[in-house]
C-alpha positions in Angstrom: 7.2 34.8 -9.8 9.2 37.1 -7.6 9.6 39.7 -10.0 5.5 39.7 -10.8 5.1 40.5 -6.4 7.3 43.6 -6.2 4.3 45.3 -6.1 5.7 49.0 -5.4 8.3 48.5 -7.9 6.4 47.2 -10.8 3.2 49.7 -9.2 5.5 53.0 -9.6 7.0 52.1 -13.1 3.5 51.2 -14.3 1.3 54.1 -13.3 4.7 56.5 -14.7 4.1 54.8 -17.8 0.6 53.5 -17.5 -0.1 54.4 -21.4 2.6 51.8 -22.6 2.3 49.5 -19.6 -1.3 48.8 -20.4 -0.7 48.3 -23.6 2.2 46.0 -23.5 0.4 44.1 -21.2 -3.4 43.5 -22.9 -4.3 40.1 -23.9 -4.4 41.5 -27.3 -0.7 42.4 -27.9 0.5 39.1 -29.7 3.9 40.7 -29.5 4.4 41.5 -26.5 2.5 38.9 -24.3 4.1 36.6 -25.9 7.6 38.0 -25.1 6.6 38.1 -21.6 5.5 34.5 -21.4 8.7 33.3 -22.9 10.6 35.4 -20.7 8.8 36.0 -17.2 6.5 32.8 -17.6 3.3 34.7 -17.5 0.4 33.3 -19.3 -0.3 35.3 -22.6 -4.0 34.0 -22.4 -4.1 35.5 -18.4 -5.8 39.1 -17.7 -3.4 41.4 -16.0 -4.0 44.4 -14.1 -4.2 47.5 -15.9 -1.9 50.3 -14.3 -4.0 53.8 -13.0 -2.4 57.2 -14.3 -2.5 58.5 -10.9 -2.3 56.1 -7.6 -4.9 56.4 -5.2 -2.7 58.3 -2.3 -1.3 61.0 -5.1 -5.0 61.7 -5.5 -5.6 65.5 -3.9 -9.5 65.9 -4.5 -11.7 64.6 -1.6 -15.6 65.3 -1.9 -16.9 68.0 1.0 -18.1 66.3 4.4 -22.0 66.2 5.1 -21.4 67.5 9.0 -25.4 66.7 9.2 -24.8 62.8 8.9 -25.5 60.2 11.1 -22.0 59.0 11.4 -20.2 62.6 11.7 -16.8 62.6 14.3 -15.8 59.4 12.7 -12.4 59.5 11.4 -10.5 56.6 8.7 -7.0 56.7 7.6 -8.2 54.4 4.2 -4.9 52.1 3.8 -4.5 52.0 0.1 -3.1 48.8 -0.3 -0.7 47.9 -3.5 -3.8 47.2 -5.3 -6.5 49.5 -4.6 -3.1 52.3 -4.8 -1.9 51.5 -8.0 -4.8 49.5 -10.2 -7.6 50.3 -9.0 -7.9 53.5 -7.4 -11.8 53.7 -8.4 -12.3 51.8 -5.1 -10.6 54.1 -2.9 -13.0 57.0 -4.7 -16.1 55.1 -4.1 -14.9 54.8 -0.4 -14.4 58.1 0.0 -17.0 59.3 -1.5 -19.4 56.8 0.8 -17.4 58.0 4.0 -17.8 61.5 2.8 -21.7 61.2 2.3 -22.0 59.9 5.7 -20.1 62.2 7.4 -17.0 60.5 8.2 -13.7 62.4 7.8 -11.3 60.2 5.8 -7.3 60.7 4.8 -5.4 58.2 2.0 -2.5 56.8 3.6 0.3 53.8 1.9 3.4 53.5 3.4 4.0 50.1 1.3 2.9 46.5 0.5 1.3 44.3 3.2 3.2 41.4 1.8 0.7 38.8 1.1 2.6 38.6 -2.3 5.6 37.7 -0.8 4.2 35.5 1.8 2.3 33.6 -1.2 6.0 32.7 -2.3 6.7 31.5 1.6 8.8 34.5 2.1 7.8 35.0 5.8 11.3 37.3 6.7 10.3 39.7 4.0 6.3 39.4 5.2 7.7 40.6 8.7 9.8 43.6 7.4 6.7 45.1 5.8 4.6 44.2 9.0 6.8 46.4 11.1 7.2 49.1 8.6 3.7 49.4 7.9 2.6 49.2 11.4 5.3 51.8 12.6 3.5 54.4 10.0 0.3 54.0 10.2 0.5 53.5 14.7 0.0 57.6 14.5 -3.0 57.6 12.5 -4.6 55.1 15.1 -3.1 57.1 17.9 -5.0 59.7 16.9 -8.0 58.1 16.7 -8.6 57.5 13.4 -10.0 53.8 12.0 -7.7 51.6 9.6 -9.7 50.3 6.5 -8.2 48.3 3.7 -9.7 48.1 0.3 -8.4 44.7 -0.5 -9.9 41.6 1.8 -6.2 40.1 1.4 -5.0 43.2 3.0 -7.2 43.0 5.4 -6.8 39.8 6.2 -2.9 40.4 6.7 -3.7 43.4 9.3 -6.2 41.8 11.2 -5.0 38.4 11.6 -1.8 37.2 9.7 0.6 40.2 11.0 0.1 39.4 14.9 1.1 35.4 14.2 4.4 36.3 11.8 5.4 38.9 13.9 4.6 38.5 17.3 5.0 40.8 20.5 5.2 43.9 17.8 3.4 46.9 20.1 2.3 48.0 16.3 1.1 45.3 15.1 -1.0 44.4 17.9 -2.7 47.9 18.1 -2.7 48.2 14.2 -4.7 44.4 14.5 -7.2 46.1 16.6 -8.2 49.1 14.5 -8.2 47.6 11.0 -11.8 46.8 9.1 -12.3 45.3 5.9 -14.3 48.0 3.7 -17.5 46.3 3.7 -17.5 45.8 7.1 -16.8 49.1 8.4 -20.2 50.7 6.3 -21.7 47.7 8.1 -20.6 49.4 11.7 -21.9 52.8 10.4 -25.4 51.1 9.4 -25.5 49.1 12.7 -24.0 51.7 14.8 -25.5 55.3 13.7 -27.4 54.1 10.5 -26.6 55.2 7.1 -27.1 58.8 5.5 -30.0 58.5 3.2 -30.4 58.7 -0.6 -29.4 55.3 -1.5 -31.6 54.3 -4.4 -32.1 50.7 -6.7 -29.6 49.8 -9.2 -30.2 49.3 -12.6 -29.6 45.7 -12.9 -29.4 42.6 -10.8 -25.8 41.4 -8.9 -23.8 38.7 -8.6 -21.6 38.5 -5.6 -18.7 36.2 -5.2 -17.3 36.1 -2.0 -13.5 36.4 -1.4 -11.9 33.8 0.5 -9.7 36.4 2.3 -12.9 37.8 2.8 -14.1 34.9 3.9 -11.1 34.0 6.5 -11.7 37.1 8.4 -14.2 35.7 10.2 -16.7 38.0 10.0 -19.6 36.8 8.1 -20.5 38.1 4.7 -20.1 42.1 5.2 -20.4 42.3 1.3 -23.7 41.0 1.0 -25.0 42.9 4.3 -23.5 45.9 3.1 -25.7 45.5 -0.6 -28.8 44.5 1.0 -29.1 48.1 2.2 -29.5 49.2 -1.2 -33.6 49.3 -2.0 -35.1 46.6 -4.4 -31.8 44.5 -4.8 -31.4 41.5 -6.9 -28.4 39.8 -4.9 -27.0 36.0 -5.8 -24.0 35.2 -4.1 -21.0 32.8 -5.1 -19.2 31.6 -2.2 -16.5 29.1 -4.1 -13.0 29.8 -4.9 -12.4 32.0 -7.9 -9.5 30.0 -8.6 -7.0 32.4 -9.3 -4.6 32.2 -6.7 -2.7 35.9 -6.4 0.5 35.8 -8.9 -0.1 31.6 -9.4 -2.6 31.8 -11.2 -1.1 33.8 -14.3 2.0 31.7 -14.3 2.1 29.5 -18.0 2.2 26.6 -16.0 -0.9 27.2 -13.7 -3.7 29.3 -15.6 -5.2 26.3 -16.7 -5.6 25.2 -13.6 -6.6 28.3 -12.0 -9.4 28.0 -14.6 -11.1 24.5 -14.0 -10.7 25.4 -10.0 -12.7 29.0 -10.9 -15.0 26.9 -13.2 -18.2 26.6 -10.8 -17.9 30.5 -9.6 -17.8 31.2 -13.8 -20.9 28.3 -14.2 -22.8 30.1 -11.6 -22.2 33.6 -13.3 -23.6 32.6 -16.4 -26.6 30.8 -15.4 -27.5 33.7 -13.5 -26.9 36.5 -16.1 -26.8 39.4 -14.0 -26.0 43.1 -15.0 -22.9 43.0 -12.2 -20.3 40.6 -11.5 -18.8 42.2 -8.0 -16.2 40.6 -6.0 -14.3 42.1 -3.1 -11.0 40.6 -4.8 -10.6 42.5 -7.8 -8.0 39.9 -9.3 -10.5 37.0 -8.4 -13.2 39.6 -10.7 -11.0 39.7 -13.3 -10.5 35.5 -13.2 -14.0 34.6 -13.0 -14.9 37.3 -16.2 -11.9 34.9 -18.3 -14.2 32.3 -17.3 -17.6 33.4 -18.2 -16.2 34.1 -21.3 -14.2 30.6 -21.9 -17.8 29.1 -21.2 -19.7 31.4 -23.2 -18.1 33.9 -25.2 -20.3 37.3 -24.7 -21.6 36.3 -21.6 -19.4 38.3 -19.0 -19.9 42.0 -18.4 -16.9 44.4 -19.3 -15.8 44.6 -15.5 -15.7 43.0 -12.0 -16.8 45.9 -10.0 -16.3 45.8 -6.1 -18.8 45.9 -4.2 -18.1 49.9 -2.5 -18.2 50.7 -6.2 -21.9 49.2 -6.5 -23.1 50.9 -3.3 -21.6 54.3 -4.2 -23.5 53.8 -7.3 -26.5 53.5 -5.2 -25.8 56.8 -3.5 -25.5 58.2 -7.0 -21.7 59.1 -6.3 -19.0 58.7 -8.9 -19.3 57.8 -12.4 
């Protein structure tokens, strides 16, 4: 298990080999998934992340800023996160292309892990070293009056709330705490605060939203859904149940089975309701609930688990 949560390790050897990493690791590859469960324990039945050929913060591009937006003279330092740096770097585009759109300067910063991983495995000391290093690079960017959003609710969750109880009196922490948003919930704050720039238009197909629980234990009501009802003629159903997977537990030989009947009302739910897009804010719970939707009904899951900024940049007819 500890090998699977050295996130920047396994992140930087993936995406410099992301050809043969995602290979290796598709469900498909008899030979080698099965090596792996023998070996590392990991499920050869279990989705794994795919790596990107380029993380998120090595990304130089940026779309030009509408100066003419409601929001203009805001200013977010987007914290990668593991994740959204190394897997999934279509989130971070979508964000950035939103933010962009509505005038909101915006700079890709990752100094490292926020060790939920680790603290998933009760390895609170390591937890605290990436707290402090974390917080000690990204304390300019707030000093400088720039907003802290995380494109991962777990991440989020850890900057907002789980940081300031591990590692307590930490002058970076505490100030770090205070600027950090969850993704949804900071286009929320622009719609409430300034409103949104204009031009989002319907999507083609209906959505089904499951709710994170670190979304969820942020305590800040469903910024997800909020954030898709601005989007014109939207079909929204929303999951609020555990997805089941459980971070690196639930790929583990001994638990995917598990992780599945505990994710089997979320995958129910999808089904029934047969919607164009299965969105979650996790993109690993996503990724679960799809193996479900399949092991119910085989055809009946979409080819991805979007996230919900991917959805809404869709809207805005951003991105591909």
């Amino acid at each position: 298990d500890k090998q699977l949560t050295a996130t920047d390790r396994n992140g930087k050897l993936g995406c410099s080999m992301s050809g043969m990493a995602n290979w290796a690791t598709k469900t498909s590859n008899g030979l080698t998934r099965g090596a792996m469960q023998a070996i590392a324990g990991v499920d050869k039945r279990a989705a794994l992340p795919k790596y990107a050929g380029t993380p998120l913060a090595k990304e130089k591009v940026k779309p030009a800023i509408d100066t003419n937006a409601p929001a203009h003279g805001r200013k977010v330092a987007i914290y990668a996160t593991c994740y959204g740096n190394y897997n999934t770097p279509e989130i971070g585009e979508a964000l950035i292309a939103i933010l962009a759109k509505n005038g909101v300067e915006c700079e890709v910063v990752y100094p490292g892990c926020c060790g939920m991983p680790q603290m998933e495995q009760g390895d609170l000391a390591q937890v605290a070293e990436n707290a402090k290093t974390v917080a000690r690079e990204l304390r300019p960017w707030v000093d400088k009056g720039y907003d802290i959003v995380a494109l991962v609710p777990s991440c989020a969750l850890m900057l907002k709330f789980e940081w300031p109880l591990i590692v307590t009196g930490d002058e970076n922490v505490e100030m770090l705490s205070k600027a950090s948003f969850d993704a949804a919930e900071y286009i929320v704050s622009i719609a409430k605060k300034e409103g949104l720039a204009e031009g989002l238009t319907p999507l083609d197909g209906a959505v089904t939203l499951h709710v994170a629980c670190h979304s969820r234990a942020q305590n800040m009501g469903n910024k997800a859904a909020e954030m898709l009802r601005k989007i014109p003629e939207i079909d929204l159903k929303i999951v609020q149940r555990c997805s089941g997977h459980g971070g690196s537990w639930g790929v583990m030989k001994e638990n995917f089975d598990v992780a599945l009947k505990v994710g089997k009302p979320v995958a129910r739910d999808a089904v029934k309701q047969e919607s164009k897009y299965v969105a979650s804010e996790c993109p690993l719970a996503g990724m679960h609930i799809l193996q479900g939707m399949d092991a119910l009904e085989a055809g009946k899951a979409p080819p991805k688990s979007p996230h919900p900024i991917e959805l809404f940049a869709q809207a805005y007819g951003l991105g591909g």
